[in-house]
Every structure is written in C-alpha cells, then in structure tokens.
N, C-alpha and C positions, 0 to 999 in steps of 0.2 A: 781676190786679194785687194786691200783697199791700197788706194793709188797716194803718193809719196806726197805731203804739202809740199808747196814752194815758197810760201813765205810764212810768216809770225807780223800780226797786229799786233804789239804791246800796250796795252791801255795801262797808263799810270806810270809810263815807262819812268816817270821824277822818281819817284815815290819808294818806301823803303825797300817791298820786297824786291822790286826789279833791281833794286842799287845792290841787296848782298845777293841775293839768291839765281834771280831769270838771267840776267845780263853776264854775269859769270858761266852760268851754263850751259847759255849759248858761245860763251868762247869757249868753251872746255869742248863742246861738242865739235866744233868748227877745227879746235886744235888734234883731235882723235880722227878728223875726216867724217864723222859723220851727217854733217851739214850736207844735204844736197849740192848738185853744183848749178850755180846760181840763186841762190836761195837765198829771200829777202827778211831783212828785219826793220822794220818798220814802225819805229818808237813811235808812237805819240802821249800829248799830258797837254794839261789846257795849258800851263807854263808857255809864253811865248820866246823860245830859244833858235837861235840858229844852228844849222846841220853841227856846223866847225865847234860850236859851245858845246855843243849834246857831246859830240866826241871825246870831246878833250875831258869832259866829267867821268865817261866810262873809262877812257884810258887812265882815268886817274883810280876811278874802282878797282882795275886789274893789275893795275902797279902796287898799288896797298895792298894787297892780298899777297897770303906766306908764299904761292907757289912762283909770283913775280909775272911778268909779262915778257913775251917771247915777239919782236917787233915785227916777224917776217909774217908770224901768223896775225899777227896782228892788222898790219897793212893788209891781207885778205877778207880778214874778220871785218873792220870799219867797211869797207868799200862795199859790205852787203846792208850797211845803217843808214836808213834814211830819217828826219825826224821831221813829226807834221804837230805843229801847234793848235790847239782845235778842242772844240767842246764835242765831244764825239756823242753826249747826250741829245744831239740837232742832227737832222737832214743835214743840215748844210755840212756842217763838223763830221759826219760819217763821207758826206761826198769828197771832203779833202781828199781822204786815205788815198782814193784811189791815185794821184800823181806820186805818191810813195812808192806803191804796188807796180807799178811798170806794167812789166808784159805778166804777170804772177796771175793767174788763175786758180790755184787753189789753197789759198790764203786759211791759215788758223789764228781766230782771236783770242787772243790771252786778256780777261780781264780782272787785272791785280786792282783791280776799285774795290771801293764801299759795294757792299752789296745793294744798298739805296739804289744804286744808280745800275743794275746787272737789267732793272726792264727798259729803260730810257735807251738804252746803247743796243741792246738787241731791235727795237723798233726801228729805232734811226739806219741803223747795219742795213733790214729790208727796204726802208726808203730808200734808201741811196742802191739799193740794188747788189747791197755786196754778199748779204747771205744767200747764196748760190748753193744748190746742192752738192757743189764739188768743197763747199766753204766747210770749217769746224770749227768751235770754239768753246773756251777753256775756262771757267767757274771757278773761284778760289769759296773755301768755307767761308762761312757758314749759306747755306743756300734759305733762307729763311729764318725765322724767329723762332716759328713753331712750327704744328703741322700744318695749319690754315696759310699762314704766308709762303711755307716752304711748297704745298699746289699752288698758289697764284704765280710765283717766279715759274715754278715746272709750268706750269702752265702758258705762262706767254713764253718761254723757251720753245712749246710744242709748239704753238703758230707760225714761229720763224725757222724755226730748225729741226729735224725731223731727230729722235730719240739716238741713233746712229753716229751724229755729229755733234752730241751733245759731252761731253768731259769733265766731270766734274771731280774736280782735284783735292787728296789730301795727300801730302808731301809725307806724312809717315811712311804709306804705303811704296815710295819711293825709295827706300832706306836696303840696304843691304840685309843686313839682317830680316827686315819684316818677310824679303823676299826666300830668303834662305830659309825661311820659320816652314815656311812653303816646302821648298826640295828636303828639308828634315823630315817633314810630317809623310810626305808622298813619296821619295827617292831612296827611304828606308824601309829595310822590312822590320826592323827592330823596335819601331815605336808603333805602329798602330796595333798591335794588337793588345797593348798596354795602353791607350789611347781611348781610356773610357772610367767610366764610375765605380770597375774593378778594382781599378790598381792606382787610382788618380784620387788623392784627398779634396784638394781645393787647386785654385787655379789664384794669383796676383796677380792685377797690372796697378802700376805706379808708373805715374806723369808727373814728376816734381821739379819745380822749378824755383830759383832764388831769387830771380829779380820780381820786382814788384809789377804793376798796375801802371803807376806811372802817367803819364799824360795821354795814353790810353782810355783812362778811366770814361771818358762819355759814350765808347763801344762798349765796354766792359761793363759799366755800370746796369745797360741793356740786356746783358747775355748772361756774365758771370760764369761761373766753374762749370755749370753744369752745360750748358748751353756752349760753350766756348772749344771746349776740351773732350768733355764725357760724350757728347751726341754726336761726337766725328773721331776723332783720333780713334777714343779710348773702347768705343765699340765695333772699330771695324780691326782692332787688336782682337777684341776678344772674338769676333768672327772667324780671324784665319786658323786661331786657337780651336776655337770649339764647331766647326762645317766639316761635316761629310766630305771625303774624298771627291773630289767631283771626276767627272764623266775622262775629261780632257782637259788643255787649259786655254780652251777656246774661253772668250770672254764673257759670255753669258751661261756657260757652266758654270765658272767660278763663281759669276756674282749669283747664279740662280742658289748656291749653296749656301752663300751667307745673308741671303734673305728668309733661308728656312732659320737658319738661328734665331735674328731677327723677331722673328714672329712666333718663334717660341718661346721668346725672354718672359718670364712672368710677370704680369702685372702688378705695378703698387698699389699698396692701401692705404689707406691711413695708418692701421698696427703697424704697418712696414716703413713708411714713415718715420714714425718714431722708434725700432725696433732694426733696421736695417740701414738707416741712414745717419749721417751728419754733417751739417754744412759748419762752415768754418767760415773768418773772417780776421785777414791779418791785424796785430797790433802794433806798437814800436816793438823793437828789437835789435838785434845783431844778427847779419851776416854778414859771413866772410870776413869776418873781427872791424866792421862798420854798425856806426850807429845806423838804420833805417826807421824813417816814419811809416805810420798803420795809413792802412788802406783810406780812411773819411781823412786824416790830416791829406795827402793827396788827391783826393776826389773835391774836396776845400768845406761837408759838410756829413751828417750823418748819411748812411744808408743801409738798405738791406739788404744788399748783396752779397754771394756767398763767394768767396776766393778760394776754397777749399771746399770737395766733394769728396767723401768716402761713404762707400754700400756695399751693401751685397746682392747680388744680380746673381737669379737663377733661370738654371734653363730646362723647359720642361719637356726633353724626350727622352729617347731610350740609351742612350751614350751619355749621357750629362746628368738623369736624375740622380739629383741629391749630394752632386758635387757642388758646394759655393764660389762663385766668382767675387771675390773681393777686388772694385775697384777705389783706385786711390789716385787725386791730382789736386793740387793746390802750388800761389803763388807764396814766395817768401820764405820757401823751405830749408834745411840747411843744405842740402846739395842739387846741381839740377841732374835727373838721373831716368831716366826711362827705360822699366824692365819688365819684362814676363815673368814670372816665377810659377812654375809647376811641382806642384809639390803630392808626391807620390805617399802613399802607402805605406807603412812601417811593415817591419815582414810579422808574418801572425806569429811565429815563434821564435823567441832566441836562445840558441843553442849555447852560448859561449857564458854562462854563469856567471856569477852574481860580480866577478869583478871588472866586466866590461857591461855591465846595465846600463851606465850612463857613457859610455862610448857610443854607442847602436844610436843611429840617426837615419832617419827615412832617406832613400834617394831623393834630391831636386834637380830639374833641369830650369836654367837661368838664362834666359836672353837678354842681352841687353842692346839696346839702342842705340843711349848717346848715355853718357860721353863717347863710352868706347863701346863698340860693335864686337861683340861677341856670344858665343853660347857655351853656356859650362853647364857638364854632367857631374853632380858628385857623386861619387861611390864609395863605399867603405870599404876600410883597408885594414890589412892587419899592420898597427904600430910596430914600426922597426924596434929592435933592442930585445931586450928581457925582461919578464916580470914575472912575479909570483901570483899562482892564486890564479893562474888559466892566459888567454890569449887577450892582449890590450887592442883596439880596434881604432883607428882614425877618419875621418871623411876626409876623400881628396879629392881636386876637380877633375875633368877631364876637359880643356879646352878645346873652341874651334874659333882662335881669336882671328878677325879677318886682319885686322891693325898687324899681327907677329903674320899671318903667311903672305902677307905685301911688304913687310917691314926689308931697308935693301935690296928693293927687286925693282927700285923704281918705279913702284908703283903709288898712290895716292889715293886719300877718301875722298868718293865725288861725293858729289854732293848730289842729294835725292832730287832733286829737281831735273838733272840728268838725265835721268833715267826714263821721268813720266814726261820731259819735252820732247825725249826720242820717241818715245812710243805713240804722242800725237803726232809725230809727222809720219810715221807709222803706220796711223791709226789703228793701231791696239788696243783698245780699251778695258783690258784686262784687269790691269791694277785704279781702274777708273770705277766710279761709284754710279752706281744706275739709279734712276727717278724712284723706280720701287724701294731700294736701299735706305736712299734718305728720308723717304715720308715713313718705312718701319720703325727705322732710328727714333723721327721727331714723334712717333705716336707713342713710343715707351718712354722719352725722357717726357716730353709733355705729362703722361701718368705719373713719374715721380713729381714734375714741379706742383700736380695738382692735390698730390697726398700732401707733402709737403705744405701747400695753402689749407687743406682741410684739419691738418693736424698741429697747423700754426707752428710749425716748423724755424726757427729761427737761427743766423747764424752766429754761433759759440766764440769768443773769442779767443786769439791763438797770438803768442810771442812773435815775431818773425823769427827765423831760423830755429824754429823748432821745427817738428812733426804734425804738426797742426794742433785741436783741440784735442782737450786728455779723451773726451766722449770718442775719437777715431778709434784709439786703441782699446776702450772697453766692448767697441762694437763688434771687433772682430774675438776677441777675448771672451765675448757673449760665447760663440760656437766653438771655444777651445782650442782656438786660434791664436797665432802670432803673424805682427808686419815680418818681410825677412829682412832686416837694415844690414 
C-alpha cells in the first residue's frame, strides 16, 4: 500500500488556480478531517510575501466563497501554511522549500505553472535533493505541445521521478459524475450488455463555454481548441465512455483500458479533414444579453487560431465499429455546459400506428457535468389522457441528480480537485493519466492538426453566443445526425 504524503509543495501558490480551486481544497479536505495529522502546506510563488500577508490573502479566498469560513477550522488549517518566496526554477530557489518542510519527508509537488517552466523545477527539486523516492508530484495540462514535446517533458520527468510518482492531472476526471459514469457502466448489469454497436447509434460530448479567450490569449493563441480542450478533457471523456470493463480498479487496469481506445481512434486524412472536421473562430456578438468582442479584437491582431472544434472520431474495434463519436467544444457559446449524450437505437418496429409515429423517440442517456451534475435516462411513456386513433406516447427522463439527493442533507458540491488531492496523498493514481495515455492522445490530435495543414483547413467564422460555425451542424447532419441542444 503506498504510504500517506505529509506535506503539498504548491508552485504558483499567487496564481489563479491555487486562489479558486488548490487552496479551497485543501481547506475542505482539512475541514472533513481528511488532511493527515501534521501535514504541511507549503506555498511558494516568486511573489516576495510574508507568511502573515499569504494568509490573510487565503482567509480572504475562504471568506468570499458561498460556503463561508468556519474560524476554529481555520486556525488549524493556517498553522499547517508555511510561504517561501523563491524562484523554484534555481538550486538555490528549490533549496529554500526545505525550512518550509520541517520534519515532512514525503512531500507532493503540485505544479500550478506554465508548463514552460514543469523541466526547470523538476531539475532544480533533484539539485536541491528534494525529489526523493518517497517524494510525488503533480502536473496540471497540458503536458506538451505535441507529441515530440510532450516525450522531452515525459522524459526529463523519468530522470528525476520514477513513472509511479509521477500524477498528471485533469480535474474533469475529478468530478462526480465522470466518476459515477464509472459505477454506471461497471455496478450495473443493465447497461453493458446494451453497451455496444448493437443498440448504441452515436455517442456526444460537448464542452462549451461562454466566456472568451481573454487575456489568456498568448497561451491560447499557442494551443487553441484543439490542443487546449480536445487532447485532455474531451478524450479522456470519451475513454471512460467507450474502454472495456477492466480487470479491477487497480490503477493500471483502468488506465491499461483507455489506452486500448486511444490507439484505436482512427487516424485522420486529409478527406477526413475536410469531411469530419470544423474549426471555428469567435466573432463579436452577445452573451448572456452583453455585447462581446471576437477573438483577434482581444488577441489585439489577426490569427489562425481555432476557438471552436467539432468532428467525428471513430473507433476501430469490435464494441465501437461503426458507431460515430461526435466531439464538440468551443469559447463564446451561448451556455457553458458539459455533457455526454448516448444516444441509442430506435426500436426496429413500431407497434403503436400511425398516430403516435411522431411520438416514438430513441432512448438517450445524458450526463451532465456542469453546471449541474446529473444523469438522465429517457424512456417513453404512454401519454396520460385520451386520444383517438390508438395510444399517444411521451419521452420522460429518469433522473440520478446528485444536486436533488444532497439537496437539505447538508450536504455540498466539492469541488473536483478534492477528490484527485485526496487521492495523491493517497497515492492512487487511478483517475491520474499515465505517460503512455498522453503521448496516444497527442499522436491522434497531432494526426488531425496535420490533415487539417495538409487540407488547409481554416477556421470559419462564428457570432459569439451562437453554436459556432453553421459548417458544425452540417457536419454532423452529413451522417444524419443532430447536436442534442
């Protein structure tokens, strides 16, 4: 059994995700008792701050937040914050940590940086002698550019840290739902044997978001929809979707499962290209009854970058052929909304005559993310009332909202980050992404950005607060298909 951290390195700990997401999490954890006892947190950010300043910034994060701040847990929570000012990219800047670290021998780094800087800090970590085999530490996306950068980071990762202590984080997998997509698929006997190219038409995910680019844009500009979204999020979605039951849920079953995916995705072409793909790119518009500027007015000049990804991604084995995975995510959208949609099979005959023909709807099963965490089955019903001319037919859902069975129980939505910091101090790596994972991923989006260059590919332009370009919806409309809005 791997042995309990005792402390958190936070790199970046100024910086935006520690401010909503890390720092929060670890007081929610600390507030649940799951925090070890003695167990250090260990901010650092090149920011030259005092301990008393760093504090008073985070008690001000936890008092701003709906859930409010609790002082008793509090005064336990601070008194494990230590903050070291320091360019952790040096020897010398790795050597501070350690008067942070106290007596803590098996210290995990979280590094919320630029990935720029993910080889500079692992170098400096073995200088200074911190990455220890008892040591872990923690990778936020994107792990690379492509597939050629995305080996040289894996690669100076393996010099200092053996494959075992390495964590490389995407906070979807974190989520309630994603995990529940899990005990759905496995903890049922009712969906796997429906759970294939039988009875399953296509498969949806949708990643849509409303806010823009923003002064973001000199990352973004680099990476864009495809790179940003598609090669992490939205394929390790359609992973837990479409993987073989595995073994146990030892960590290297799981992930040995969504690496056969992975490497079954079918390669792009150039026809595919042009025939399966469309990149987008916002314009002015409205959301959320606001004017918004397009993408190059905020970048400050043109480019060619895409904001908006929709395709179809197939997968070539004996459970999947010939079902299409339509993926969708773009900024600027009208709602932000992240969902699965499984859309099943129309039944081959209907019995119930000609005046319920347009009643009859395929079963879909619907997950959703965020805003709200839930999973709906819909099934058809017979419409209450009377009618002439045979039986009327309705779709109704079947909920499993996690939001309504916490709702008055006092209970709260954590937040995903919860979940995968528990599980590094853990060390579970379960819902963690493996070396092979990431370079599958960046070999198949790599193949689409290079049909994409060979088929001159360019991105369409789109309203904000629409759907993106009208080419999204002929794309899938090409296979006889509908988005499900």
């Amino acid at each position: 059994m791997p042995v309990e951290a005792d402390a958190i390195v936070l790199f970046g700990a100024t910086g935006d995700l520690a401010r909503r997401m890390l720092l929060p999490s670890l007081y929610f954890l600390d507030a649940d008792g799951f925090l070890p006892d003695g167990f250090r947190i260990v901010a650092t950010a090149r920011g030259e701050l005092t301990r008393e300043a760093f504090l008073e910034v985070v008690h001000k994060i936890l008092s701003d937040r709906p859930e409010g701040l609790d002082e008793a847990i509090w005064a336990r929570f601070s008194a494990r914050i230590a903050y070291v000012g320091a360019d952790a990219t040096t020897p010398e800047g790795a050597q501070a940590l350690k008067a942070g670290l106290g007596e803590a021998t098996r210290p995990f780094f979280f590094l919320a940086v630029s990935p720029s800087l993910f080889e500079k800090i692992c170098v400096s970590l073995a200088a200074a002698g911190l990455a220890t085999p008892e040591s872990r530490i923690v990778l936020e996306k994107p792990i690379g550019r492509d597939l050629a950068t995305s080996r040289h980071i894996n690669g100076v990762l393996s010099e200092v840290f053996d494959e075992s202590q390495v964590f490389r984080i995407d906070h979807y997998l974190g989520k309630e739902t994603v995990q529940n997509l899990i005990a759905l698929r496995f903890a049922n006997t009712l969906f796997e044997p429906l759970w294939n190219s039988l009875s399953i038409d296509h498969v949806q995910i949708t990643v849509a978001e409303t806010e823009g680019v923003g002064a973001r844009w000199p990352y973004y500009d680099e990476y864009g929809a495809l790179r940003d979204m598609l090669q992490n999020h939205m394929l390790q979605l359609l992973c837990l979707v479409a993987m073989e039951p595995p073994a146990d849920m030892e960590p290297d079953s799981v992930r040995n499962e969504k690496v056969k995916v992975l490497r079954s995705l079918r390669r792009f072409t150039r026809v595919d290209a042009a025939e399966k793909s469309i990149r987008g790119q916002y314009t002015p518009g409205v959301v959320g009854g606001k004017s918004v500027e397009g993408y190059e007015a905020e970048r400050g000049q043109k480019s060619g970058t895409e904001t908006f990804v929709a395709l179809r991604a197939d997968i070539d084995n004996w459970r999947w052929a010939g079902v299409p995975f339509f993926l969708r995510t773009g900024k600027r959208l009208p709602e932000k909304r992240t969902s699965i949609s499984i859309q099943f099979k129309p039944v081959p005959h209907s019995i119930f005559g000609q005046a319920s023909i347009h009643d009859l709807s395929p079963n879909r099963l619907v997950i959703d993310l965020q805003p709200d965490e839930d999973i709906k089955l819909t099934l058809m019903n017979k419409a209450p009332g009377l009618s002439s001319g045979g039986m009327r037919l309705q779709s109704l859902p079947l909920s499993l909202s996690l939001l309504g069975a916490y709702e008055g129980k006092g209970g709260r939505r954590r937040i995903a980050y919860e979940r995968l910091l528990l599980d590094v101090i853990n060390g579970d790596a379960t819902l963690f992404v493996r070396r092979d994972e990431v370079e599958e991923a960046w070999r198949w989006v790599d193949g689409v950005a290079d049909a994409w260059a060979e088929a001159n590919i360019q991105p369409k332009p789109y309203a904000a607060g629409s759907w993106g370009p009208a080419g999204a919806f002929a794309l899938i409309e090409r296979f006889g298909k509908a988005w499900s809005d």
